[in-house]
N, C-alpha and C positions, 0 to 999 in steps of 0.2 A: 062458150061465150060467158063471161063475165058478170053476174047481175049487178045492179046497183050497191043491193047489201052489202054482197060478198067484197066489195071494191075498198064501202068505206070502212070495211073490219080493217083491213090490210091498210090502210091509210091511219088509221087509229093505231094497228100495233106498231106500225113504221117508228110513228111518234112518240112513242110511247119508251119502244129500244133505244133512242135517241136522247130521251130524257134521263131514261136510266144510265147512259153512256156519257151523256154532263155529268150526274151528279158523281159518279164513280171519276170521273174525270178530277172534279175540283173536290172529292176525298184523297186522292193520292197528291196532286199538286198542291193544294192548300194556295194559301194567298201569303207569298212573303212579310206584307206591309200590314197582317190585320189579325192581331189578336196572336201574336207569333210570344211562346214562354210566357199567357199568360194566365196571372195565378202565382207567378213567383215576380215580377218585374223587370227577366232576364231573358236578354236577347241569344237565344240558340245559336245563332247564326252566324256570330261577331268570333272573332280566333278568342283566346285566353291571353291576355295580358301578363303575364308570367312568365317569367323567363327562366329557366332551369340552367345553369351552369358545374357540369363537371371539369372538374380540375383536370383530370387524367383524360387527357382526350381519346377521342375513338381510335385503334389500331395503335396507341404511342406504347412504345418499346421499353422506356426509359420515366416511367412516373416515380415521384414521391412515395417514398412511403412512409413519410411523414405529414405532409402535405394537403395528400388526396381526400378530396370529399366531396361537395353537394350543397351548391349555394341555388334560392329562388330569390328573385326581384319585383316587384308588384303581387304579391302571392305568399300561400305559405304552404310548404312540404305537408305530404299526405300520407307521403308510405317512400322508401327508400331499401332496398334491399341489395345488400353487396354479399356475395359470394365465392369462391375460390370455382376458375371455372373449370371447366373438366367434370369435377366429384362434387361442385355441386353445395359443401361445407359453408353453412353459414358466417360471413364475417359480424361478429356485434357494433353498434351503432348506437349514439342517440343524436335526437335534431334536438338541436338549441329551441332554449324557453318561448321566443320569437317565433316558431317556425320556419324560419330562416334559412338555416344552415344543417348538415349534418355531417359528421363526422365519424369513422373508426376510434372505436374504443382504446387500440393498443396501435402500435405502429404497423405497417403490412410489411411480410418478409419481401426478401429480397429477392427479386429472377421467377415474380409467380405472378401468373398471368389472374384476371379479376373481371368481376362483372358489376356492373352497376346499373340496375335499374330505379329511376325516380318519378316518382308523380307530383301534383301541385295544383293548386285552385287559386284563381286570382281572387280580388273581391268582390265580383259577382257569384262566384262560384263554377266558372268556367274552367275545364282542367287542362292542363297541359302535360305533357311526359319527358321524356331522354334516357337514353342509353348509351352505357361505352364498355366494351369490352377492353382491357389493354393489359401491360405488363410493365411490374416495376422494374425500376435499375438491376441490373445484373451484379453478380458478386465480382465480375470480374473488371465491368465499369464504373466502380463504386469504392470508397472505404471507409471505414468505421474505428473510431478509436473504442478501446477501453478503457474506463479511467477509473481513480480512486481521487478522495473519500466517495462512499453512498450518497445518494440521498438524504436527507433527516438523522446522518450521524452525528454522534458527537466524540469528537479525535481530541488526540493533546496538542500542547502548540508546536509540536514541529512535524506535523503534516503538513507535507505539500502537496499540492493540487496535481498529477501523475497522467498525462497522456500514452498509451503506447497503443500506435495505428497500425495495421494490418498490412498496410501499402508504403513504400517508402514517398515522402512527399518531399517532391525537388519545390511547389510554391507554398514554402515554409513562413513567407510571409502574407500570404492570403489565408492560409490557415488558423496562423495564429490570431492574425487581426477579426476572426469572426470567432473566438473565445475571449469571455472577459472574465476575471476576476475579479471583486472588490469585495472589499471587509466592511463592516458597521464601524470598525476602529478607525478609517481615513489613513489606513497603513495602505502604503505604494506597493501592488504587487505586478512582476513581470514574468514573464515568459522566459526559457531555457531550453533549446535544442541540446539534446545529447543524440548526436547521430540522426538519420534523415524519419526515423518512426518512432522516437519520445520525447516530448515535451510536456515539462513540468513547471508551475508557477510555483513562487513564496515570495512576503515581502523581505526587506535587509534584515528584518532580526523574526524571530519568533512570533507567531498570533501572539495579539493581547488575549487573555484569559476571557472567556466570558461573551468572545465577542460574535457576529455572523458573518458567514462568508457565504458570496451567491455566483455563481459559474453559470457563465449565461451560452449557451453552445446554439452556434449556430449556423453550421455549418451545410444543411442542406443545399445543394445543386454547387457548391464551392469546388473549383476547378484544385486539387490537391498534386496531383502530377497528371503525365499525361492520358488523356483519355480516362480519368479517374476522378470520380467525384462524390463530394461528400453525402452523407445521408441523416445525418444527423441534428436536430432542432429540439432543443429542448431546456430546463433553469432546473441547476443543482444547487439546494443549500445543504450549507452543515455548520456544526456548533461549533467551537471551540471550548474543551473543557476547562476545569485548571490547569493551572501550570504545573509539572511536576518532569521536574532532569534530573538522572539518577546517573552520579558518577563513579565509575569503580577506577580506585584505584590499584593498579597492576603493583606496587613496589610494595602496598601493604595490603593487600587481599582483601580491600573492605571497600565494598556497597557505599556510599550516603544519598538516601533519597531524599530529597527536597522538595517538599509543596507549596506552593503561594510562596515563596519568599523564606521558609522554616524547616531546617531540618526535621524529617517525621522519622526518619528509621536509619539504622545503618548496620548493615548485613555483610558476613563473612562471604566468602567466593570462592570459587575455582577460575581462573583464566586459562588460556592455554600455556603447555608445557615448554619449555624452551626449546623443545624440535618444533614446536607447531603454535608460535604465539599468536596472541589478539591483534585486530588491527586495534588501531588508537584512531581515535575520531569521535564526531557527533553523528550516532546511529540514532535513527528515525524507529521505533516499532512498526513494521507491516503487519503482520500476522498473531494471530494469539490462537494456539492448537491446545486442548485439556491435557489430549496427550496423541502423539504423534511418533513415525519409524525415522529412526536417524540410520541411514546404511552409508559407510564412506565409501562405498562404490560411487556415489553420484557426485560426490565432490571430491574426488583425484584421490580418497585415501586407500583405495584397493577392497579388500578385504580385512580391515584392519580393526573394523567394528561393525555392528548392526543391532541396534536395539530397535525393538518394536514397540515401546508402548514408553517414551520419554515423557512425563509430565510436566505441564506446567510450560511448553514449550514459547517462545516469544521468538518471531523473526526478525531481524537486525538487517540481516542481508542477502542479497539475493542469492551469493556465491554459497550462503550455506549456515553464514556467525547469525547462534540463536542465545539469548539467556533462557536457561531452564531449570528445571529439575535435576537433579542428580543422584539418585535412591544406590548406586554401585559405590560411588567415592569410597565410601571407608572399608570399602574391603581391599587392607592395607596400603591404606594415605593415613597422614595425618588429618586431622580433625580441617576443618572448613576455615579459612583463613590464612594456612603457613604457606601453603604453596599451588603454583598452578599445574594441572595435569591431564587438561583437555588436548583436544585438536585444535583448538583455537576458540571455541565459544565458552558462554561466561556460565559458569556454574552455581547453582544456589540447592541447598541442603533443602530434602525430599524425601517420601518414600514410594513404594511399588506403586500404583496405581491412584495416583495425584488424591488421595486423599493424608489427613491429617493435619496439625495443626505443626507445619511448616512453614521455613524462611522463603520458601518456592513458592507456597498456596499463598502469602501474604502476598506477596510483591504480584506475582500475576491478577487475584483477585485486587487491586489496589494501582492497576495500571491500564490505560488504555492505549487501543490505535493511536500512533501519532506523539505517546511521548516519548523524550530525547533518553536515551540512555549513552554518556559518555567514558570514554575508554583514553585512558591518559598514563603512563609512564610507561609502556610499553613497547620492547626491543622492536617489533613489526613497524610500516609504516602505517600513513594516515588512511583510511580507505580512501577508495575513489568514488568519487561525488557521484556517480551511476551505479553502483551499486548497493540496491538498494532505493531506500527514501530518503538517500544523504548529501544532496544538495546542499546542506548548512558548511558543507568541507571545502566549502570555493566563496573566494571572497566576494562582497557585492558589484566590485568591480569587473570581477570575472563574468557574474553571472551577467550583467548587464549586457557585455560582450556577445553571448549566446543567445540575445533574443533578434529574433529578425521584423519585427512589428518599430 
């Protein structure tokens, strides 16, 4: 039996586990509507107003690799981490001044799969996230030109602006229409297909001295043939130096270099020998080597020479025509001026190992990329305007022909 006591303990502790089982109750639920983030003026419970947008979507096969990054909208970027995935390789980044946006430092290769993780806080301070794993274009969906001049160079006037693409490209005029060239001079420049993977600009005559040229590439996602597309987005300027066209003439063995308008030097030569003469034309300088191997294995002459350490080397042409040095000629030639005795390229008085106060050290130190060296009375013909940076060998009528824009 029961006593009274013992009845109302157990009525006491009833109530008692019950109170304690509220108050633990309304510690873990809390009350939505009462006193909810306060201390800062911020609602917990509300999503982030922040929107995170990767470019390169989740699983896509085929992203930019120039393109791709990490935009927020009502928000700003917190932390953003891209990666090479597999190994894990950190990709470098910064987010704009705004915290806005963020972007890869350099371009991503091509056919490599990527990770992207992003954070964000709207203006409450609410955060948001996103992730995409994917992969860029492949090398084999994709093509890429290489071109000349650099960057920030500064060339002579008869550099032209030199595409040669990886891929042949049959929509030669979608390609070209998303490359522009223009000068600070208001000289007209166009486009020229030589063949379905080179295209090169120039205006009708020679840059103005002095002036800027800006190569605006923009070629990214551009359908270039089939199943093939561009990757490329990007503005090249470069200088244009003085003027300076250096003619040799073949019937009398002499150099005259011209700058601004003024004869500055005129220098004896070698051309080629009447088994192997010069072509005649306006050669472009590509190349400029200290010193450099000449083996006529590689340009059809056999075994018929191989020097290894030519100075002072200039490239004219692709096929092989250089002006250089010549430190052998006078072991038995005549003196520098009477006759030519090359395989074709134009020779200038030198010695072993490109030093000395020679007619070779001048004219190379005194020449850049890009200026015109011309070849005139000479038994060969005129070169062909593809080989080489010699476009100036086709009329403006011709060239206009060859643009498909």
């Amino acid at each position: 039996m029961t006593t009274p006591d013992i009845a109302a303990r157990r009525v006491l502790g009833a109530c008692a586990a019950l109170m304690v089982g509220t108050l633990t109750l309304t510690g873990c639920g809390g009350n939505a509507n009462a006193d909810a983030g306060k201390g800062d003026g911020k609602d917990a419970t509300k999503t982030s107003t922040a929107k995170i947008v990767i470019s390169a979507k989740d699983g896509s096969t085929d992203a930019s690799i120039n393109a791709t990054g990490v935009k927020v909208s009502d928000g700003r970027l917190t932390q953003v981490k891209m990666t090479v995935a597999g190994s894990g390789q950190a990709v470098a980044g910064s987010v704009s001044a705004d915290g806005t946006s963020w972007k890869p430092t350099e371009h991503l290769e091509r056919g490599t799969k990527y990770q992207i993780s992003a954070t964000a806080k709207d203006p409450d301070g609410r955060p948001a996230a996103a992730n995409s794993i994917f992969t860029t274009v492949t090398t084999a969906n994709s093509f890429i030109g290489t071109y000349t001049p650099d960057d920030g160079s500064t060339v002579g006037v008869g550099m032209p602006v030199s595409f040669t693409f990886d891929k042949a490209i049959s929509d030669k005029k979608a390609v070209q229409s998303h490359i522009t060239v223009t000068s600070s001079s208001g000289q007209k420049v166009v486009g020229h297909w030589f063949g379905p993977q080179r295209l090169d600009f120039r205006p009708e005559d020679y840059w103005k001295a002095g002036s800027k040229v800006t190569m605006k590439i923009d070629l990214d996602g551009v359908q270039g043939a089939n199943g093939a597309y561009g990757v490329q987005k990007k503005t090249v300027t470069f200088t244009v130096g003085r003027s300076q066209v250096s003619t040799v003439d073949v019937s009398t063995q002499i150099m005259t270099v011209v700058r601004d308008g003024q004869t500055l030097k005129t220098v004896p030569i070698s051309s080629g020998s009447p088994e192997h003469t010069t072509y005649n034309g306006q050669m472009v300088i590509a190349e400029k080597f200290m010193q450099t191997r000449m083996n006529g294995s590689t340009v059809g002459f056999g075994g018929e020479y191989d020097i290894a350490d030519v100075p002072h080397a200039m490239r004219l042409t692709s096929s092989g025509t250089f002006i250089h040095g010549n430190y052998w000629y006078n072991k038995g030639n005549p003196p520098f001026g009477r006759e030519g005795t090359s395989h074709g390229c134009v020779g200038l008085a030198d010695v072993q190992g490109a030093q000395g106060d020679t007619s070779a050290k001048w004219f190379f130190d005194n020449s850049l990329v890009g200026d015109v060296v011309v070849v005139k009375h000479s038994p060969d013909k005129t070169v062909a305007p593809d080989n080489g940076l010699n476009g100036w060998n086709m009329s403006w009528s011709e060239w206009l022909a060859g643009s498909a824009a």
